[in-house]
Each structure stands twice: as C-alpha cells, then as structure tokens.
N, C-alpha and C positions, 0 to 999 in steps of 0.2 A: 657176919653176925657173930656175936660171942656168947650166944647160948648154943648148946646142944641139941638139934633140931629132928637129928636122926632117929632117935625113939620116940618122937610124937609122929615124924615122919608114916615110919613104919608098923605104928597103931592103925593110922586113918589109911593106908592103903591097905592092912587087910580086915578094918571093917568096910573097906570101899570094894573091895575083891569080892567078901561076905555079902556085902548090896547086890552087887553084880550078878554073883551065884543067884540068890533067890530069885531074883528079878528074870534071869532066864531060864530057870526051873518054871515059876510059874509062867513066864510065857511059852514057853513048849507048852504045856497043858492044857492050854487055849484048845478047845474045840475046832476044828477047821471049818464049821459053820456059824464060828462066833467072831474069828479071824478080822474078817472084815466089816462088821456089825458094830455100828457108835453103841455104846454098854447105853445111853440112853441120849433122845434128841439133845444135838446142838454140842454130843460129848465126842471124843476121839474113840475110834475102834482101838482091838487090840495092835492092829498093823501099825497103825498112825503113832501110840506109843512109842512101842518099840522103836520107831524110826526117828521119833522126836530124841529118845533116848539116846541113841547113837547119835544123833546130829550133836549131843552134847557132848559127848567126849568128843568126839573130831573137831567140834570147833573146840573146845579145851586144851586138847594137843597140838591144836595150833598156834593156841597162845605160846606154852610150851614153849615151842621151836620159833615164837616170837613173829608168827603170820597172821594177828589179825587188825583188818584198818577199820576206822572207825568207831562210834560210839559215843558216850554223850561229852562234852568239853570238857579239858582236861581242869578245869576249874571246878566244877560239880562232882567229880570222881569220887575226891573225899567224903561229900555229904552223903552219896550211895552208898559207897562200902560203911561209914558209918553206921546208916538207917538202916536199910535194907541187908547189905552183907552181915550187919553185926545183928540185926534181926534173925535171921536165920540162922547163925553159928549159935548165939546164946541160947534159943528156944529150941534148936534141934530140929524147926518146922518150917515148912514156908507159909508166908499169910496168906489167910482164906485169900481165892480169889483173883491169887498172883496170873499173871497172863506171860505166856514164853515169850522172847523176842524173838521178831520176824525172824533173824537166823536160822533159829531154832528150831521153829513150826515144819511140823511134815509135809507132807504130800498134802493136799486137800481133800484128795479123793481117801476114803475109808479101806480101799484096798489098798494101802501103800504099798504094797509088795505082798511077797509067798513071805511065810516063818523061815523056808529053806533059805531064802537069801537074809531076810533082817537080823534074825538070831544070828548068825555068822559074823554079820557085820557087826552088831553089836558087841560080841566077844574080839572080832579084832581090835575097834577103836578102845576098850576100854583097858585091853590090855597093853595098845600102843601107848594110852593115855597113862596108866600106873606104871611103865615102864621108863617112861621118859619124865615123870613126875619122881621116880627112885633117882633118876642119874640127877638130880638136881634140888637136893636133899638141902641145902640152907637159901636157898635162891628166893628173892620177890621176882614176880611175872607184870608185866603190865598189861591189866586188864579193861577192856575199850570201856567196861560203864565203872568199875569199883575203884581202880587205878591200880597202885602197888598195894601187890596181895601177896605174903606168903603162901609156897607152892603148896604145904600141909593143912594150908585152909581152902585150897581152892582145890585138894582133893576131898577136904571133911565136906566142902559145900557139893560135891558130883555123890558123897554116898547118899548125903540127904535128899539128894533133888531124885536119887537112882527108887530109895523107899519110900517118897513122897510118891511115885509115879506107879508102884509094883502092884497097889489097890486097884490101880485104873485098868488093870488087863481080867479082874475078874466083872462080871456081872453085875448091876448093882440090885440088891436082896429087895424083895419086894416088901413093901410096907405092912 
C-alpha cells in the first residue's frame, strides 16, 4: 500500500486496548452471584459474554496468522463487508439485533466458566490479537464473511464489537 497506515494503525489498537481495559474492569465487578445469571430471559450471563468476547479475538487471531476456513462465498464477500462491515465502521455501532455467528457463540450453558479462567483468557487472546495485528501494520487479512479487509479495520471492528458487548455484563435497570 502507498499510504501511511501506521498512525491510524496505532490509534485503533489503543482505543482497542482502552475497549479491552474497560470491558475487564467492568467484568471483575460482576458480582459472583450475578456471574452466571442471563442479565434477563433468553439474554447471555456475564460468563457467556466474556467467553463470546474471547472467542472473538481468538478467532480474529486466526485470521491473523491466516487459520480460518470457511464462510459465506467468496462472491458475496464484497456485498458483506460493504453493508454490514461498512455499517458498522461508519456508525461506530452494530445494528439492533445483529446475532453472533455460530463461531462465536459461547458455551450455552450461563455458567461458561469461573471469572478466574474467562478474564485471563480474554486478556491473553486480545493481547495476542493486538500484538500480532501491530506486526502487520499495512497488511489486508482474508476474512471468511467480509473478504479483504484492512488489518486497522478489522481491529477498529473488535474495539466496537469489545463496547457494544461491556453494557451486557451489567444488570439491566429496571423500568
């Protein structure tokens, strides 16, 4: 590439670090009788989160290091990362209502796990994930539903997905 990608690079991994940060601050805080508790029917606990959350950087890091198969035809790729990827970058949100894919989805059970393991895990993958998203600073990744995506969008897309998700480990306030 002949633009300069290092300083937009190195904005979005440390608001992607900053997402990070908060998002396991506030999950430590979780009450350990709230832990495993859907915040309300039919929703994820805070375990299940967390655990969704890491499955995202892990499978992100694997794009990465260029491990993952599958996804929708390489013919449709562009109309995804168009709609949907360029939905999300421009607005800064995801649309009401988006559903994770299968990959993604945690445990099914509300107890995914202790905090003692998920938190852990989530600060390793996201730190393997920004660490190996810095060694590859002007690089496109091929991604199984978006196709070629630069690596600075596909970490701007984990800090939004990381502050889309940090609401879901509180309570929801009663009406």
């Amino acid at each position: 590439m002949t633009r300069n990608v290092l300083p937009v690079l190195a904005a979005r991994l440390a608001a992607d670090r900053d997402a990070v940060n908060a998002f396991i601050a506030t999950a430590r805080g979780v009450a350990p009788e709230r832990w495993a508790e859907p915040r309300a029917p039919g929703k994820w606990s805070p375990a299940q989160v967390v655990e969704h959350i890491a499955l995202a950087y892990e499978s992100n890091l694997r794009l990465l290091r260029g491990r993952v198969p599958g996804g929708a035809p390489r013919w449709l790729r562009p109309l995804i990362r168009k709609v949907l990827l360029g939905y999300v970058l421009r607005r800064g949100s995801f649309p009401r209502g988006s559903r994770a894919p299968k990959i993604l989805k945690p445990d099914a059970s509300p107890a995914a796990g202790p905090a003692s393991e998920l938190i852990p895990r989530l600060e390793t993958a996201a730190g393997a994930f920004e660490a190996s998203a810095a060694a590859h600073p002007s690089d496109t990744l091929e991604h199984p539903f978006f196709g070629q995506v630069p690596v600075a969008d596909m970490v701007r897309l984990m800090e939004l997905h990381t502050r889309h998700h940090r609401p879901q480990l509180l309570p929801i306030p009663p009406d």
